[in-house]
C-alpha positions in Angstrom: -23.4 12.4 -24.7 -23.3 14.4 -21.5 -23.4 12.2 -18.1 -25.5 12.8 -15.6 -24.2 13.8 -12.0 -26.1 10.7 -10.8 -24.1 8.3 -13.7 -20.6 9.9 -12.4 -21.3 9.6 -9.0 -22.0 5.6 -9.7 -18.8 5.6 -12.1 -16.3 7.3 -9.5 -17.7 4.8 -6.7 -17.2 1.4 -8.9 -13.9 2.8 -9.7 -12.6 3.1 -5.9 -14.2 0.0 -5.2 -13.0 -1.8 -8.2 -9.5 -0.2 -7.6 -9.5 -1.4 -4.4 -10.3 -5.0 -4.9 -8.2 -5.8 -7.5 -5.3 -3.9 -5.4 -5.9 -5.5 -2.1 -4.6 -9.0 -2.9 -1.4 -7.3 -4.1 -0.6 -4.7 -2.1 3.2 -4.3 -0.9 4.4 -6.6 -3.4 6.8 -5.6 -6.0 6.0 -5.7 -9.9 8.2 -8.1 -10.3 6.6 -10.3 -7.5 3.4 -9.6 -9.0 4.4 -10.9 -12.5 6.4 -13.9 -10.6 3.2 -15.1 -9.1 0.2 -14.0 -10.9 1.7 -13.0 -14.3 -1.0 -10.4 -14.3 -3.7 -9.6 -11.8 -6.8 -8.9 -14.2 -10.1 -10.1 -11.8 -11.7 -9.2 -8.5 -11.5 -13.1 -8.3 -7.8 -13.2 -6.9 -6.6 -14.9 -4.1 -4.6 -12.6 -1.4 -0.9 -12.9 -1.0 -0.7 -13.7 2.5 -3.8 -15.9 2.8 -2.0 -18.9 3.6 -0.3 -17.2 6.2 -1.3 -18.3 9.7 -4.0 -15.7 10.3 -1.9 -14.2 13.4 1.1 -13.3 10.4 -2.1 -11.2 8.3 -3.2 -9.6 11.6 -6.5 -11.6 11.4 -7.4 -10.4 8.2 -9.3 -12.0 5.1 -8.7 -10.3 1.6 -9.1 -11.4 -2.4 -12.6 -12.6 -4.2 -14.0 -8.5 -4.2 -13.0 -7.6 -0.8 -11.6 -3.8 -0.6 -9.8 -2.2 2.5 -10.3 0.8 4.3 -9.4 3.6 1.3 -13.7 2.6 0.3 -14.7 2.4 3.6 -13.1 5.6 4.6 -14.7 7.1 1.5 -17.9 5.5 2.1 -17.6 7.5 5.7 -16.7 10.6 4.2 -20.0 10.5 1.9 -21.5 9.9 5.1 -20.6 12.7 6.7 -21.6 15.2 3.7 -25.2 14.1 4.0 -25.2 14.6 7.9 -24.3 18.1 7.4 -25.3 19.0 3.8 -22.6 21.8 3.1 -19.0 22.1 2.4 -16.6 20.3 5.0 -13.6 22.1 7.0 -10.9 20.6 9.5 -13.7 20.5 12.7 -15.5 18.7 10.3 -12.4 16.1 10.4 -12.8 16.5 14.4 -16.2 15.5 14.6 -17.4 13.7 11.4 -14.5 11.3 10.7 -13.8 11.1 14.4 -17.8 10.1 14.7 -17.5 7.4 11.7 -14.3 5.9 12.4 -14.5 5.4 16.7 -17.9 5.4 17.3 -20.5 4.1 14.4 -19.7 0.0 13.9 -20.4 -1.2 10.9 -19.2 -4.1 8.4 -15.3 -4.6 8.0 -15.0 -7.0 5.3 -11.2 -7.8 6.1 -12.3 -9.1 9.7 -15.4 -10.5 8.9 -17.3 -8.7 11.8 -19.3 -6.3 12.6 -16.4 -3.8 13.8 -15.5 0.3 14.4 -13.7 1.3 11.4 -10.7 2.2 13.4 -10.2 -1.4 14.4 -8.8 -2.0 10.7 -7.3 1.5 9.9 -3.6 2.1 10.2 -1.9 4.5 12.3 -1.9 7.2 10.2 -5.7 7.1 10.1 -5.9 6.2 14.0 -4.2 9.4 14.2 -7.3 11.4 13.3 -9.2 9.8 16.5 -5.7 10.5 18.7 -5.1 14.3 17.7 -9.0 15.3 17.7 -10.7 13.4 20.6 -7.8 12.4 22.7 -5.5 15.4 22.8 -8.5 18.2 21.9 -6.0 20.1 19.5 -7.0 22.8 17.2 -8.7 20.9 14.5 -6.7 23.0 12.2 -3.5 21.3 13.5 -4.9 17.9 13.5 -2.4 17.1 10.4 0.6 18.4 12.2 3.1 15.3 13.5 1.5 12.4 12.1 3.1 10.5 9.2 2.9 11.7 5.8 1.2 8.9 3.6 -1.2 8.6 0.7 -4.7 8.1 3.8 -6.1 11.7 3.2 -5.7 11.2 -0.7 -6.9 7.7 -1.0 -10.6 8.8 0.9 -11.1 12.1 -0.6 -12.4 11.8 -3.6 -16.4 13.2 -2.3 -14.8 16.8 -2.3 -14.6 17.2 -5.9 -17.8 15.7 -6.4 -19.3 18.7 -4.1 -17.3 20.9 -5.9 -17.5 19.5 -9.4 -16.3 21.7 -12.1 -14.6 23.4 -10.1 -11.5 22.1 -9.4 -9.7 25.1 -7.4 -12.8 24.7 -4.7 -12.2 21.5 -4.7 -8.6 22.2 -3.4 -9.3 24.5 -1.3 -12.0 21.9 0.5 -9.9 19.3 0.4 -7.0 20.9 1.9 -9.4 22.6 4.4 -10.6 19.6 5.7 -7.6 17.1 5.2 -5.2 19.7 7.4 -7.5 17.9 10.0 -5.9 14.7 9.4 -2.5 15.4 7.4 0.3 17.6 6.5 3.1 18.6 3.9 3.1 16.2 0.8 -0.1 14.2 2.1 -1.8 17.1 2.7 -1.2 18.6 -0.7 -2.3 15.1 -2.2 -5.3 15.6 -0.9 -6.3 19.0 -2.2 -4.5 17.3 -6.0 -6.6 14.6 -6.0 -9.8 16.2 -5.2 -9.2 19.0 -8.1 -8.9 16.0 -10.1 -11.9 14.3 -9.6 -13.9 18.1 -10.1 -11.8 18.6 -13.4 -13.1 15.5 -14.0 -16.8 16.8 -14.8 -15.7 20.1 -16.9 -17.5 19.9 -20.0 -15.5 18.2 -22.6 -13.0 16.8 -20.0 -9.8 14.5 -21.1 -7.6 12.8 -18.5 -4.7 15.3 -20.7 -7.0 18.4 -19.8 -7.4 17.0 -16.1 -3.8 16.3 -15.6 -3.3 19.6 -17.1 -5.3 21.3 -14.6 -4.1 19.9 -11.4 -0.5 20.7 -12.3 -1.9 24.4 -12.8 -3.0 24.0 -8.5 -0.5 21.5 -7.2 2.6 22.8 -5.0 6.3 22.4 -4.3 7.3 18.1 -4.9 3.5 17.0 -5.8 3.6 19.6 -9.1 7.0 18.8 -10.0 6.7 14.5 -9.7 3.3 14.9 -11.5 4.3 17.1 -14.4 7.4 14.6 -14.6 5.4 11.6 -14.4 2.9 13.4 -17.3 6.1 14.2 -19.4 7.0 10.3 -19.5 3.8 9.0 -20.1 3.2 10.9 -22.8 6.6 10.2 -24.2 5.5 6.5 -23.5 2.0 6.6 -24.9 3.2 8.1 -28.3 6.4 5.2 -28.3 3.5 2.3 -27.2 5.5 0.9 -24.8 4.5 -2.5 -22.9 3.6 -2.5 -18.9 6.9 -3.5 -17.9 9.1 -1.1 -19.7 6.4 1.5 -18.6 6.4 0.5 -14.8 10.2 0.7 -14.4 10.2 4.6 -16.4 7.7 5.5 -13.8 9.4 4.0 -10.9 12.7 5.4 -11.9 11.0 9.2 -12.1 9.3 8.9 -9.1 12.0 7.7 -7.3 13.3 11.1 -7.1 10.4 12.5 -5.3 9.8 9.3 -3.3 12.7 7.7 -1.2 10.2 4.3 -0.5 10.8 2.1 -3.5 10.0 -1.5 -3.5 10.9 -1.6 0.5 7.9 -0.3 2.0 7.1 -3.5 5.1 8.1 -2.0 8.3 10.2 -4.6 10.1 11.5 -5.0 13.4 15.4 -4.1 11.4 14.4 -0.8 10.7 13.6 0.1 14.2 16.2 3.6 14.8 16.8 4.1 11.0 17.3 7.0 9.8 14.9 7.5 6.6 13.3 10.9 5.2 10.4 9.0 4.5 7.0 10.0 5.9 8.4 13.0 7.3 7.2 16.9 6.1 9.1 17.5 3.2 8.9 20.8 0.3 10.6 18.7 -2.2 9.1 15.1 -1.9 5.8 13.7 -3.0 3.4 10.7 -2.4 3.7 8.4 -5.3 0.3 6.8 -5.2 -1.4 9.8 -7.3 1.8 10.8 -9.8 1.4 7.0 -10.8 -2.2 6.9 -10.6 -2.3 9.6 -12.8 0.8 8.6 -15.1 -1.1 5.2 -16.2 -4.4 7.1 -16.5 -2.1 9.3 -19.3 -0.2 6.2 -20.6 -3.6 4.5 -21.4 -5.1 7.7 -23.0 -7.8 7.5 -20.3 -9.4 3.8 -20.8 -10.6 2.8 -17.3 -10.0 -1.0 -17.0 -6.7 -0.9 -18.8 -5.2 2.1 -16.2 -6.4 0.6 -13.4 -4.8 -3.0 -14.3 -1.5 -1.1 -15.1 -1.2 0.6 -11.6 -2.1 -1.8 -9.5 0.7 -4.6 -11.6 3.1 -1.9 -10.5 3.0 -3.1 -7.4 3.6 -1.1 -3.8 0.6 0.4 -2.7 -1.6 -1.2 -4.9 -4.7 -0.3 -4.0 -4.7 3.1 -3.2 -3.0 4.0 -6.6 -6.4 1.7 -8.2 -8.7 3.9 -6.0 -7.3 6.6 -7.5 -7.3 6.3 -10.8 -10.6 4.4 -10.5 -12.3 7.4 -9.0 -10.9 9.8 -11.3 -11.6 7.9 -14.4 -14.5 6.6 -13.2 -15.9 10.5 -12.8 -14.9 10.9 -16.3 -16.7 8.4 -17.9 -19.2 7.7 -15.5 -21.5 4.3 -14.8 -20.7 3.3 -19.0 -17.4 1.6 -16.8 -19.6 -0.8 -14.2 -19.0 -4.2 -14.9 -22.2 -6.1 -13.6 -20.2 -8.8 -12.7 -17.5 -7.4 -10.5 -20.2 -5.0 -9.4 -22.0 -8.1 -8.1 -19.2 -9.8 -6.3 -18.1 -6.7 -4.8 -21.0 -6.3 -3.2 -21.6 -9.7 -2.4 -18.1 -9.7 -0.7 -18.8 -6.8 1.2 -22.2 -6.8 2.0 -22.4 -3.6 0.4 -25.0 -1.6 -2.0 -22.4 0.6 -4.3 -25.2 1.7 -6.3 -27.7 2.9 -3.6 -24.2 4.4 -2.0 -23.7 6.4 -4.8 -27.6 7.8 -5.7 -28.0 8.5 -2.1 -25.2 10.6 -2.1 -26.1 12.3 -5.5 -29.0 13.2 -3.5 -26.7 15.0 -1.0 -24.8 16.8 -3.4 -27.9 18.0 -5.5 -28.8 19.9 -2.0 -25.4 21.0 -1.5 -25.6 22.3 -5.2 -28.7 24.2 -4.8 -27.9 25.7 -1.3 -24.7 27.1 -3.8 -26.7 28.1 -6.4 -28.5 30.3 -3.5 -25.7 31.5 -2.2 -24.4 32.5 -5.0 -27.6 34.2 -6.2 -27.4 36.6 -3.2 -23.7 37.5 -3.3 -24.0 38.7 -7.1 -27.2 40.5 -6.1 -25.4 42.2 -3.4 -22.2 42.7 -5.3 -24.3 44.2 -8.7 -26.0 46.9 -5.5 -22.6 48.0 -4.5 -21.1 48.5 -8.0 -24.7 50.6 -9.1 -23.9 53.6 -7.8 -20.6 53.7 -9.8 -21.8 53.0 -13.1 -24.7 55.5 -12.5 -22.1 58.3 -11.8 -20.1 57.1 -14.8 -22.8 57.0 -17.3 
């Protein structure tokens, strides 16, 4: 049965959300340390890591039970922004839109309990986006350029292959457009990956093989080559029906040549002056949120819950590599994947409306559709004038 747009919209969201939460009470722990303490995290319903920490130790923060961290609010803001301006999004976008959402528009930050501006919570690599655009006035173009490459332009982007759905080279090209304003390199190029994913997402007759497929067909330089090795063991792995473990330790060990991070990824006061090539501009590296995202969507032939429970049990950056795989698979199958409980308590916990989120923002990309449609309806009109006179002389 063909899902609606409204159904996919409402699937993608749950999955970041739901990605989210279950990452959040994990995140920066190792698989290992995940399996040590929680054998297997499976429900919203977990208690953080750190929450019996003395709250100056988890910078003030409250996690666990359904709360999610700045990759949905961030997401949440860049929905926002599509349905102040209604059309496709470029870099000044970045400079005024995000800048707008992030500094300047408080709203609820369910990590510090308070009414707060989202850039109170975000971390520097997303604080960079206010720094470059309204403190130093750069080219909005160049707002990327010098900040540390991460996983932050990926783990929000998601929107842009909604606006562009089933169409995943615009959706590159949008994303990249509009992400240059926040990063560069390998993060950049995340960006513009994951967004082609989510449009592949809504092709007609889509598989997470076809998807995967497709964004190794757009992706350059490290990002291509980590995802099509990640693809080429999962696939190994899927046919062999390997357990979680065995699975999380093949993908580590691939990804490990695109991704110098590992399991050591706390920034402590011994690695002040170290020399590292991580989150630095790089041809040959790659995030490894999205190869891994992507790699469990492929090991688990596409089933939503079970993908999303194997990446964020592979510990690191949990929830981002749950958002991601949440949003893409969530696209795919659409709101058949909403749990009504976990939809509930994430809600609840966040004092959030997912569902009226997502239709609202259907809305907007039903008017960003038809403004295409128009667009498009005049270009071929104008193109079919020029090439008239041709095929008259021809014929």
């Amino acid at each position: 049965m063909t899902q609606s747009l409204q159904s996919r919209v409402r699937g993608m969201l749950h999955g970041i959300a739901l990605g989210d939460a279950l990452g959040a009470p994990v995140e920066k722990l190792s698989a290992a340390q995940i399996r040590e303490r929680y054998g297997r995290v499976t429900s919203v319903m977990t208690r953080w890591h750190k929450m019996d920490l003395p709250p100056e130790q988890r910078n003030h923060r409250v996690r666990g039970d359904g709360i999610v961290t700045d990759d949905t609010l961030m997401t949440l803001a860049m929905m926002d922004i599509y349905a102040d301006t209604r059309r496709h999004l470029d870099a000044w976008d970045m400079a005024d839109g995000m800048v707008r959402q992030i500094a300047w528009i408080k709203r609820w930050v369910p990590e510090l309990q308070r009414e707060a501006m989202l850039i109170d919570r975000l971390f520097y690599p997303e604080k960079w986006i206010f720094q470059r655009h309204q403190l130093s006035s750069c080219d909005p173009r160049q707002g990327g350029i010098g900040n540390m490459v991460n996983c932050g332009a990926a783990m929000y982007i998601a929107p842009v292959g909604v606006v562009n759905a089933a169409d995943p080279k615009a959706a590159y090209d949008e994303a990249i457009a509009f992400a240059a304003g926040h990063q560069e390199s390998y993060g950049l190029e995340a960006a513009g990956v994951m967004a082609a994913a989510v449009a592949a997402a809504f092709l007609p007759g889509a598989t997470i093989d076809a998807i995967v497929d497709t964004v190794i067909g757009l992706a350059k330089d490290g990002t291509r080559t980590a995802i099509i090795a990640i693809a080429e063991t999962a696939r190994a792995l899927r046919a062999s029906g390997t357990d979680h473990a065995s699975a999380c330790d093949a993908f580590h060990s691939v990804i490990a040549r695109y991704s110098v991070m590992g399991d050591d990824v706390n920034h402590m006061p011994e690695k002040v002056g170290r020399p590292t090539d991580a989150y630095r501009p790089s041809r040959l590296q790659a995030i490894e949120e999205l190869p891994l995202a992507l790699g469990f969507c492929l090991l688990n032939d596409g089933n939503f819950r079970r993908s999303i429970e194997d990446g964020i049990n592979s510990g690191r950056d949990t929830d981002s590599i749950g958002v991601m795989a949440g949003a893409i698979l969530g696209a795919l199958h659409g709101e058949s994947v909403i749990d009504a409980a976990d939809r509930a308590q994430i809600d609840a916990a966040n004092r959030l409306d997912l569902l009226a989120s997502a239709d609202a923002f259907t809305r907007t990309v039903s008017d960003i559709f038809a403004s295409d449609r128009a667009i498009a309806t005049k270009r071929d009109a104008a193109r079919a004038a020029l090439i008239a006179p041709a095929q008259a002389l021809v014929s």
